[in-house]
C-alpha positions as CSV (number, residue, x, y, z in Angstrom):
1,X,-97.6,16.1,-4.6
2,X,-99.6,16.3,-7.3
3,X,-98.6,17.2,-11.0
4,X,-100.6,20.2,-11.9
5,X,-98.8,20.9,-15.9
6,X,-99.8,17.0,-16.6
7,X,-103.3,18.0,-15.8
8,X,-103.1,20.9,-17.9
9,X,-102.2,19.2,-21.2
10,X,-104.2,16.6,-21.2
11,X,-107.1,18.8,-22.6
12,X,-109.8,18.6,-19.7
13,X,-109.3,14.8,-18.9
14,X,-108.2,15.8,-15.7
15,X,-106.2,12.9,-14.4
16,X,-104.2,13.1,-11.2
17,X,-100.3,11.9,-11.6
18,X,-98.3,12.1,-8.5
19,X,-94.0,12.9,-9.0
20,X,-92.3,9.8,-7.3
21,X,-88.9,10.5,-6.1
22,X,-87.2,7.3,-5.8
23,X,-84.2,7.4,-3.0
24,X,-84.2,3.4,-2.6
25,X,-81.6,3.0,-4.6
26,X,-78.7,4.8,-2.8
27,X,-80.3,3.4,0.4
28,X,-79.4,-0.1,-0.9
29,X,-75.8,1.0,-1.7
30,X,-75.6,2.5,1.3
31,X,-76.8,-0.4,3.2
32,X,-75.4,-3.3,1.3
33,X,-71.1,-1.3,0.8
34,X,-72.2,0.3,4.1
35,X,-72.4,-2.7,6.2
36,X,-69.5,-4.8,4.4
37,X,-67.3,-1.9,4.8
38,X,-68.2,-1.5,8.9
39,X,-68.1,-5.4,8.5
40,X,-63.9,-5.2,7.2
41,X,-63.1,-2.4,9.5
42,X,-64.5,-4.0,12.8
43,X,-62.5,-6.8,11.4
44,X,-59.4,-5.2,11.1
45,X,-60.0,-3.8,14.1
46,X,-60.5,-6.5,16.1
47,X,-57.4,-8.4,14.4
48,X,-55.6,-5.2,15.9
49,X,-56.4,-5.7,19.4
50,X,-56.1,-9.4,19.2
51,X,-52.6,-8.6,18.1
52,X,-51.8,-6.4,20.5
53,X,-52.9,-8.1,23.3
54,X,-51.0,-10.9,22.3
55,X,-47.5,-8.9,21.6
56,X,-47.8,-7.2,24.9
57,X,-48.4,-10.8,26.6
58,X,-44.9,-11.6,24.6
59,X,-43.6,-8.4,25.8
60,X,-42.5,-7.4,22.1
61,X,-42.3,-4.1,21.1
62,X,-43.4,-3.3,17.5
63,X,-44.4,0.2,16.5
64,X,-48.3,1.6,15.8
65,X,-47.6,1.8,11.8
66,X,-45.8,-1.9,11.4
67,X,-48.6,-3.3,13.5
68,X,-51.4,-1.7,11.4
69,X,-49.8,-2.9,7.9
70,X,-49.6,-6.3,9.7
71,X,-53.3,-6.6,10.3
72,X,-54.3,-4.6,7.0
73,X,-52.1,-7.8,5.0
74,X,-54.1,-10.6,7.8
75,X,-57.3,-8.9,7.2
76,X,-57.2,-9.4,3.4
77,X,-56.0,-12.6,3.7
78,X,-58.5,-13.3,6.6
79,X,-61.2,-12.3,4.5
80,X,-60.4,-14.3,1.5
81,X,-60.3,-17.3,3.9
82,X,-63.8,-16.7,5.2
83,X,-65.2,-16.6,2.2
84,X,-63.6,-19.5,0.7
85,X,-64.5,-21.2,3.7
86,X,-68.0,-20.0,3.9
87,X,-68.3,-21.1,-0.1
88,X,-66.4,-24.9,-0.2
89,X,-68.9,-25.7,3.3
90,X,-72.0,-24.4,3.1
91,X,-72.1,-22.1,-0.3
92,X,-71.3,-23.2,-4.2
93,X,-68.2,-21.7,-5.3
94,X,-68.5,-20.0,-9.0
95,X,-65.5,-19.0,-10.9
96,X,-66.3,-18.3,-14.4
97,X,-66.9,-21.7,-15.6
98,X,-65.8,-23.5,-12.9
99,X,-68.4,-24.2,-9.9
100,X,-67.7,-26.5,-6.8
101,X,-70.7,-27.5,-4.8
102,X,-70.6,-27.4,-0.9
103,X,-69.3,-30.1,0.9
104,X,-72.8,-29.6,3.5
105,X,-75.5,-28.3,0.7
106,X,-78.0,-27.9,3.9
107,X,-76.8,-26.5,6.6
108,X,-76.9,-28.4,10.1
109,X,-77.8,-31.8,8.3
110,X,-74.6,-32.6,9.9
111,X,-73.8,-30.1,13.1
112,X,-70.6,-31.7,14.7
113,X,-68.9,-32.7,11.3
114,X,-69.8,-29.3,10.2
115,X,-68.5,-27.6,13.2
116,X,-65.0,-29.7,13.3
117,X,-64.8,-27.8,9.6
118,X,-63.6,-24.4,11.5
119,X,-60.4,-26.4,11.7
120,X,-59.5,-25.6,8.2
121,X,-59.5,-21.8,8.2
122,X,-57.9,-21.7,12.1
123,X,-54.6,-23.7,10.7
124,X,-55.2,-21.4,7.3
125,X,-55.4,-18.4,9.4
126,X,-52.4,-19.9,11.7
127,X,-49.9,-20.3,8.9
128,X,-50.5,-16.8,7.4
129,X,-49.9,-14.8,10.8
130,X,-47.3,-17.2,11.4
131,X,-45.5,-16.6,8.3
132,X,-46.5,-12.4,7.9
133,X,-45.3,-12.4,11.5
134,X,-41.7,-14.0,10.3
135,X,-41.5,-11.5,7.4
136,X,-43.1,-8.4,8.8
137,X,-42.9,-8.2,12.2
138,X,-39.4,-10.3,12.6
139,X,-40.3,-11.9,15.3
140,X,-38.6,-15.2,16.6
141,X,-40.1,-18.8,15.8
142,X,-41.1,-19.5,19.0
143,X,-42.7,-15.9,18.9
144,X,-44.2,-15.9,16.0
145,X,-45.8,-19.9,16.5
146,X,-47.7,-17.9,19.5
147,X,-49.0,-15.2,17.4
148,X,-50.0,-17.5,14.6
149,X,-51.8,-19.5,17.4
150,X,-53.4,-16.7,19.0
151,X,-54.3,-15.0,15.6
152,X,-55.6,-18.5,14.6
153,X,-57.9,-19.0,18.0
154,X,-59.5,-15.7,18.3
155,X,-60.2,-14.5,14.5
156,X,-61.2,-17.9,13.1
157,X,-64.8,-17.4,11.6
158,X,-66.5,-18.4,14.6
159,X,-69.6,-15.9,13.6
160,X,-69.9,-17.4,10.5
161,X,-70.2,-21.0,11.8
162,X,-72.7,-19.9,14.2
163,X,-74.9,-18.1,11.9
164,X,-75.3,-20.9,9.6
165,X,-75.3,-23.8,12.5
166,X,-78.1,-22.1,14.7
167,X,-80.1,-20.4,11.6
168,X,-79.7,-17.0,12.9
């Protein structure tokens, strides 16, 4: 489109301007919110069904709206866990002043020692459903040990280990 009131006051030089219109910016946004916030909710979500599989396998009984604070309190805490993890492994963590290199500062220098790190957030991840599973759901010991397990198992940040390990 060109800008015909440009050409007129520039007193017969006659150059051609063209009006950008510049939408990149709320594509970004929308990309870079977009995705983490379908990133959080498939989290949650999948927390959800990993806890309801795993209460029905118990044969405990806990109500739609108890469950779904549950997982909203693991998924924050899930996702503060990731990211540490990501950050002390493979990242450098930056706090203000404070900055803590990685423990690997190249990914896949060291594959198998870098894969035994998942440990860390599955007995992080563990202890938090155990304990939110005492204090929330009030469930028994040997009840909520299971959950914590389960929880522990099947939300640990496989993904991220496998991005970083096979350079996806």
């Amino acid at each position: 489109m060109y800008n015909n009131s440009t050409m007129d006051r520039q007193n017969g030089h006659h150059h051609k301007s063209a009006v950008l219109y510049d939408a990149g910016g709320w594509f970004l946004m929308s990309m870079f919110f977009g995705v983490a916030f379908i990133g959080v909710v498939l989290d949650y979500l999948w927390n959800y069904l990993v806890l309801s599989v795993t209460l029905r396998w118990r044969h405990i009984n806990i109500p739609r709206k108890k469950k779904a604070i549950y997982c909203v309190i693991i998924t924050a805490f899930g996702l503060l866990i990731d990211w540490l993890y990501y950050e002390f492994t493979w990242g450098t963590l930056v706090l203000g002043s404070l900055r803590v290199p990685a423990v690997f500062p190249k990914p896949g220098t060291q594959p198998g020692l870098e894969l035994t790190t998942i440990l860390i957030p599955m007995v992080l991840i563990g202890v938090v459903n155990y304990y939110a599973s005492r204090l929330h759901l009030h469930t028994d010991v040997k009840n909520s040990l299971v959950v914590g397990a389960m929880m522990a198992v099947f939300t640990a940040p496989w993904l991220i280990v496998a991005f970083v390990l096979l350079n996806w």
